[in-house]
ROSE-4610 file (N, C-alpha, C; in Angstrom, 1 decimal, always signed):
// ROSE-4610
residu = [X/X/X/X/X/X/X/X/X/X/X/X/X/X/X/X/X/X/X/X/X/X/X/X/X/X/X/X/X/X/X/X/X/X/X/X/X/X/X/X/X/X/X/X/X/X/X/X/X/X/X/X/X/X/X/X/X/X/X/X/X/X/X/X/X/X/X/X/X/X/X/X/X/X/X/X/X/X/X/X/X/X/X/X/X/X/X/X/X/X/X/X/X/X/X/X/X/X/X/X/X/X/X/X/X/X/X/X/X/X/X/X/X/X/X/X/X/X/X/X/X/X/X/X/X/X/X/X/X/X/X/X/X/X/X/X/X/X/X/X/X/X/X/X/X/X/X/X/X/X/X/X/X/X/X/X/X/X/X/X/X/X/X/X/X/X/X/X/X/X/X/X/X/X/X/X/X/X/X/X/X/X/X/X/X/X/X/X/X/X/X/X/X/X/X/X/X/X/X/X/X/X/X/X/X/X/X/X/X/X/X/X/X/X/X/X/X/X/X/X/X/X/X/X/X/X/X/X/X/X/X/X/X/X/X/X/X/X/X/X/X/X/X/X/X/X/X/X/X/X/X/X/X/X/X/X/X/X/X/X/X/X/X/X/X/X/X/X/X/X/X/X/X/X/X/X/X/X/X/X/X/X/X/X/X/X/X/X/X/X/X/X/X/X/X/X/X/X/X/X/X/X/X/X/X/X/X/X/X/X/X/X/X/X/X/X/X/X/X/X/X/X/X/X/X/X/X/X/X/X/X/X/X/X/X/X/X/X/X/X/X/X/X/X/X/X/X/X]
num = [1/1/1/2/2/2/3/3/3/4/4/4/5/5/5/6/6/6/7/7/7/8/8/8/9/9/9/10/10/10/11/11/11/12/12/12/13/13/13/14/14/14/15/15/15/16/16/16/17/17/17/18/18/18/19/19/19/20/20/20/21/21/21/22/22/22/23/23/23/24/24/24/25/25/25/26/26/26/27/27/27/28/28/28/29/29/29/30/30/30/31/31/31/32/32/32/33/33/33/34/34/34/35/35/35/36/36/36/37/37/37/38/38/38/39/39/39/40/40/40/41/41/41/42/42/42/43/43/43/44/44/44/45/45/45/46/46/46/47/47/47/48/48/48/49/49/49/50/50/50/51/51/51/52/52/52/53/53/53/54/54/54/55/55/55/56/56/56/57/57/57/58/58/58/59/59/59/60/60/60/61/61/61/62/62/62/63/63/63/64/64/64/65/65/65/66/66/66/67/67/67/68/68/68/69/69/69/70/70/70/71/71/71/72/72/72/73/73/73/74/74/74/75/75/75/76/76/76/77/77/77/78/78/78/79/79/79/80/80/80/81/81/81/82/82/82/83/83/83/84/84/84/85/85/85/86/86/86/87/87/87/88/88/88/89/89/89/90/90/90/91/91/91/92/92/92/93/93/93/94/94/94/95/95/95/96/96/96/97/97/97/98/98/98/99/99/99/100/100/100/101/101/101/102/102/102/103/103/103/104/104/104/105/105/105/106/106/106/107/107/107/108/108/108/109/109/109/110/110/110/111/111/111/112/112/112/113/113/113/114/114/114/115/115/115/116/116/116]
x = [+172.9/+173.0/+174.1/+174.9/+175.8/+175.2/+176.1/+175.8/+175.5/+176.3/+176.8/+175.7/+174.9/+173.9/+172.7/+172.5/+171.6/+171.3/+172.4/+172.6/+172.4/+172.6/+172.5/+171.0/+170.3/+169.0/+168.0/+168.4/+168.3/+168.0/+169.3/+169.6/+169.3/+168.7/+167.8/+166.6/+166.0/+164.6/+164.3/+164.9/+165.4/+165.2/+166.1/+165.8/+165.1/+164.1/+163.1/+161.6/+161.6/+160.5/+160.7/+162.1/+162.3/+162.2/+162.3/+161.9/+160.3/+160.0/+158.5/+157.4/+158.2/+157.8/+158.1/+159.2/+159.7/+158.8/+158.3/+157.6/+156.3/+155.7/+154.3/+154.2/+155.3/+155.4/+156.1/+156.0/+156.3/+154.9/+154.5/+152.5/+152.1/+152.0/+151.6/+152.0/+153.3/+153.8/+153.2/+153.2/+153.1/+151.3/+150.8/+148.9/+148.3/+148.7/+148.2/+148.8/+150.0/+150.6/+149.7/+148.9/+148.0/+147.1/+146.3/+145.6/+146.5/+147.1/+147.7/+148.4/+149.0/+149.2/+148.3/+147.4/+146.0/+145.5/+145.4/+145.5/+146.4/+147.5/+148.4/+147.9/+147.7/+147.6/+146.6/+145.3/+144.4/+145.0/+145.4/+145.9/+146.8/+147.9/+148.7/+147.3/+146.7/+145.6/+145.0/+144.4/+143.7/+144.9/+145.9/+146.8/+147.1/+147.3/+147.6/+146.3/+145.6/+144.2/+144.1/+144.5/+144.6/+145.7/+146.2/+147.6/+147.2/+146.6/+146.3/+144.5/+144.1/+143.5/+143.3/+144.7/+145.8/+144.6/+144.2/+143.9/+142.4/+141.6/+140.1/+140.0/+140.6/+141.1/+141.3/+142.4/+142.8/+141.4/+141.1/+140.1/+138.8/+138.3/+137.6/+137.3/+139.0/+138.9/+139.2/+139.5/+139.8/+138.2/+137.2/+136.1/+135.0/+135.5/+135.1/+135.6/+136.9/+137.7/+137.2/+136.3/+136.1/+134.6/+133.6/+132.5/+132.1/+132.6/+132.6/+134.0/+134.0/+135.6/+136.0/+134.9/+134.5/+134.7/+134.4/+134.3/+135.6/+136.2/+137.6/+138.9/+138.4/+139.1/+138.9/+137.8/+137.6/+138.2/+138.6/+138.8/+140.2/+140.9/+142.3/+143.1/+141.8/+142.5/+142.3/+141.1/+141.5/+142.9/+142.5/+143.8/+145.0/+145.4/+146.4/+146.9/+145.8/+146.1/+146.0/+145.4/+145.5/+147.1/+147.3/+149.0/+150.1/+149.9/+150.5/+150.4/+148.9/+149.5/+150.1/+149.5/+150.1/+152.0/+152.7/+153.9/+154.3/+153.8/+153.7/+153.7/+152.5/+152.8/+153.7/+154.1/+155.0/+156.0/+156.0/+157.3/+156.5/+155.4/+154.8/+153.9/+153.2/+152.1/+150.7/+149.8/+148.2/+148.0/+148.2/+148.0/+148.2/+149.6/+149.9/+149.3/+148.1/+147.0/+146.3/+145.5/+144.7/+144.6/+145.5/+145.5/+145.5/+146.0/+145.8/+144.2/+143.8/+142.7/+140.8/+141.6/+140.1/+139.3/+140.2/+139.1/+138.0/+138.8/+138.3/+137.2/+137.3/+136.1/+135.1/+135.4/+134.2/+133.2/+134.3/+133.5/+132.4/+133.0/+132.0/+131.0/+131.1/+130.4/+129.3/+129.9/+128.4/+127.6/+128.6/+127.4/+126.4/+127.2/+126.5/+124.9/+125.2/+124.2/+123.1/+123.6/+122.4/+121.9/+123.0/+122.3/+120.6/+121.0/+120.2/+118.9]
y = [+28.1/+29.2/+30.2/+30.5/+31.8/+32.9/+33.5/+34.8/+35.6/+35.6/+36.8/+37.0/+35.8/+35.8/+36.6/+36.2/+36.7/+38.1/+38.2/+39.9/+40.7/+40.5/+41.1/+40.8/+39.6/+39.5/+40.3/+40.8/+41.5/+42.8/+43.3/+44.8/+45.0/+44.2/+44.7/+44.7/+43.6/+44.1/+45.4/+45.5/+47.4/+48.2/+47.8/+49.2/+48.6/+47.8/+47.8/+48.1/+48.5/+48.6/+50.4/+50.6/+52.1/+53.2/+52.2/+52.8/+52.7/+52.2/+51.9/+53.0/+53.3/+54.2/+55.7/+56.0/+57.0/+57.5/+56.2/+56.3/+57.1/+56.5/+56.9/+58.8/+58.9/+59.9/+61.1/+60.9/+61.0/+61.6/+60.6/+60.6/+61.5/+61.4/+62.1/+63.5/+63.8/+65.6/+66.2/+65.2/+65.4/+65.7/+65.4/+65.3/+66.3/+67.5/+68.4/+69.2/+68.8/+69.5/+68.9/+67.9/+67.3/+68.4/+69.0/+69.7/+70.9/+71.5/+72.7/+72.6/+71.2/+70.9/+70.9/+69.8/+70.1/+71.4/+72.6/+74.4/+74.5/+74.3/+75.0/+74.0/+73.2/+72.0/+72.7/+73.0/+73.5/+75.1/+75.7/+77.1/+77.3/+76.0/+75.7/+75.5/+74.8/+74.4/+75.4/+76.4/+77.5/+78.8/+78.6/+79.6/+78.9/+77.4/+77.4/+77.3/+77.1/+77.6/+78.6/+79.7/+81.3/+81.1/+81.0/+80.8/+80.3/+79.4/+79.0/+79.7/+80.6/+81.1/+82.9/+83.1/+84.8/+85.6/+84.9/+86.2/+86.7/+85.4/+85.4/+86.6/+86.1/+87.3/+88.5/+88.8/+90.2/+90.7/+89.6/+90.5/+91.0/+90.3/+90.4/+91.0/+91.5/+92.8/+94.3/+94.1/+94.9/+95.6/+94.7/+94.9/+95.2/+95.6/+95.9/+97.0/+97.3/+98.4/+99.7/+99.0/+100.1/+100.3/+99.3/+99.5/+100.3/+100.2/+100.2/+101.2/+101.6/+102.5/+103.0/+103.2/+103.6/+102.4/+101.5/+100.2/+99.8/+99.7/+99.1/+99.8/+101.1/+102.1/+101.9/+102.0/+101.2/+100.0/+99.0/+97.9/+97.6/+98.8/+98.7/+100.1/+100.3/+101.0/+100.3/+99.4/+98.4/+97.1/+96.7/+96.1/+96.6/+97.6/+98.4/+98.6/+99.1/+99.2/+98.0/+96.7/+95.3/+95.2/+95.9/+95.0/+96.2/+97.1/+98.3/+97.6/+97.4/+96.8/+95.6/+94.4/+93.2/+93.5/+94.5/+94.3/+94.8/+96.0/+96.8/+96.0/+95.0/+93.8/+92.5/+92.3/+91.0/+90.7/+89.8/+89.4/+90.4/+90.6/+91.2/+90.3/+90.5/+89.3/+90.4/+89.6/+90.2/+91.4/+91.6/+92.7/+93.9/+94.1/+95.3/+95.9/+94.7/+95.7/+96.1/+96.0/+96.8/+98.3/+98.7/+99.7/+100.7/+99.9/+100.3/+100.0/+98.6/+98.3/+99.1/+99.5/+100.0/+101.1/+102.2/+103.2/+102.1/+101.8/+100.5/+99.9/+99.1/+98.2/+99.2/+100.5/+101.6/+101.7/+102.1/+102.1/+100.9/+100.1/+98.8/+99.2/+99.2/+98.5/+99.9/+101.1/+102.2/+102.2/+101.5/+101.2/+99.9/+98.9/+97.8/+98.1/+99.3/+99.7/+100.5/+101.5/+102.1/+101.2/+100.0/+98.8/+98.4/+98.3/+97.5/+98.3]
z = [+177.9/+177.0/+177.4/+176.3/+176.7/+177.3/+178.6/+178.8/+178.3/+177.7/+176.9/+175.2/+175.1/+174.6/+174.9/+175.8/+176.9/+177.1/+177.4/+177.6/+176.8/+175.5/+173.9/+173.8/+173.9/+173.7/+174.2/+176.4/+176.9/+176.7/+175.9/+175.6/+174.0/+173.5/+172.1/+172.5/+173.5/+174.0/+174.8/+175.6/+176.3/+175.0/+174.0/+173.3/+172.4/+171.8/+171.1/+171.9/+173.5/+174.3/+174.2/+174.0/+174.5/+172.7/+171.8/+170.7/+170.5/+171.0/+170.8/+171.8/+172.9/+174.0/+173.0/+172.1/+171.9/+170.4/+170.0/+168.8/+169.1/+170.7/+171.1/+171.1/+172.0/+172.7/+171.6/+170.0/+168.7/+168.1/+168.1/+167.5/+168.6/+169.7/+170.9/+171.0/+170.1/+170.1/+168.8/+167.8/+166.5/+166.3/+167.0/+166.8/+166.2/+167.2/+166.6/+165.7/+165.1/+163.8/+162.5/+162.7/+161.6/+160.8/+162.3/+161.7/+160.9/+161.3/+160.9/+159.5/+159.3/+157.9/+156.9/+157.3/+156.3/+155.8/+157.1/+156.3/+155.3/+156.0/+154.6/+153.3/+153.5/+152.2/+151.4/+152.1/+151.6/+151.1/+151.6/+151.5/+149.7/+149.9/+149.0/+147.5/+148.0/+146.9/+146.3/+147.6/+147.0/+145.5/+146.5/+145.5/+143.9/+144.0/+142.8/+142.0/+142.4/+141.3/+140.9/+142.0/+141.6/+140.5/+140.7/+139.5/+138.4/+138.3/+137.0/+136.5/+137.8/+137.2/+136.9/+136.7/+137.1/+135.8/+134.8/+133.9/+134.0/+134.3/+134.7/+136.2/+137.1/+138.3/+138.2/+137.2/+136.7/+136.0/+135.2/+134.1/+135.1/+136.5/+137.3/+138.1/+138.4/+139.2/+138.5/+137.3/+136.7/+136.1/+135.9/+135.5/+136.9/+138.0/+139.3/+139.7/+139.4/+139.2/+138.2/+137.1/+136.4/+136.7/+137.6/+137.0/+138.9/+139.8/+141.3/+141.4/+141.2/+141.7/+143.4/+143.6/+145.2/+145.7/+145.2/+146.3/+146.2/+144.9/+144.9/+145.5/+145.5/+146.4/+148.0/+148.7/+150.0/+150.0/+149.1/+149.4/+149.6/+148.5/+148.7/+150.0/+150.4/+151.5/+153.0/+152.8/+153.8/+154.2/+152.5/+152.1/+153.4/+152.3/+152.7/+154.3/+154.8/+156.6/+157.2/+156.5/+156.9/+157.0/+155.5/+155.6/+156.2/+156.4/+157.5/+159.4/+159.3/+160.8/+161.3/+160.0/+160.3/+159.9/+159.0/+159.7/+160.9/+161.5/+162.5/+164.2/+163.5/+164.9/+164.6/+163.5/+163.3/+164.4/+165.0/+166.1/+167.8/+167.4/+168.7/+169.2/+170.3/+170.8/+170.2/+169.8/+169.5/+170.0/+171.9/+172.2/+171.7/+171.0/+170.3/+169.3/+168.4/+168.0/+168.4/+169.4/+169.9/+170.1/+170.4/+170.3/+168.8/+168.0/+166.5/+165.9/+166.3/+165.9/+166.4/+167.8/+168.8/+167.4/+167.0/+166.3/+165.3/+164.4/+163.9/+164.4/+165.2/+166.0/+167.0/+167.0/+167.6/+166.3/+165.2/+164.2/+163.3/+163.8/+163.2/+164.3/+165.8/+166.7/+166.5/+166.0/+165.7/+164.3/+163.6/+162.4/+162.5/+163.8/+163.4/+164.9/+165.6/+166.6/+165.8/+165.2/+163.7/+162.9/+162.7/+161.8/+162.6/+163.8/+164.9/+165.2]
């Protein structure tokens, strides 16, 4: 048999052992991005139902809005400081709310000890 056969035979099994290794260690980085796709999938799902269900929503909260005013007012002031601190810590590590969040969690932790 030609050398030079050989050698080619050689050096496609090398790299069909080394694509095969590269494939594993592929699946092996990729594993846990599975889960985190399926969120957004689900996430993605939840919004376009909102979307196609925009006037039922409006009419819903609009009719909670008028009948609860206090409550929709509490709700949009939670809202609200929800989305004041989440840009406040964006590009920061978790720690940084805490110190925003503590009054907050005294206050659950003394309604939920009165609860008790």
């Amino acid at each position: 048999m030609d050398p030079r056969l050989v050698d080619i035979a050689l050096r496609k099994q090398r790299l069909q052992l080394r694509a095969e290794a590269q494939r594993k260690d592929m699946v092996y980085r990729l594993s846990g991005i599975d889960a985190a796709l399926g969120r957004i999938d689900a996430v993605r799902g939840h919004l376009s139902w909102a979307k196609g269900k925009a006037p039922l929503l409006s009419i819903g909260v609009l009719t909670i809005l008028a009948l609860k005013p206090r409550l929709a007012l509490r709700v949009a002031k939670r809202a609200w400081l929800g989305w004041l601190l989440l840009r406040q810590t964006r590009g920061r590590p978790l720690t940084a709310l805490l110190p925003a969040a503590a009054p907050l969690l005294l206050r659950v932790l003394r309604s939920l000890k009165r609860a008790l």
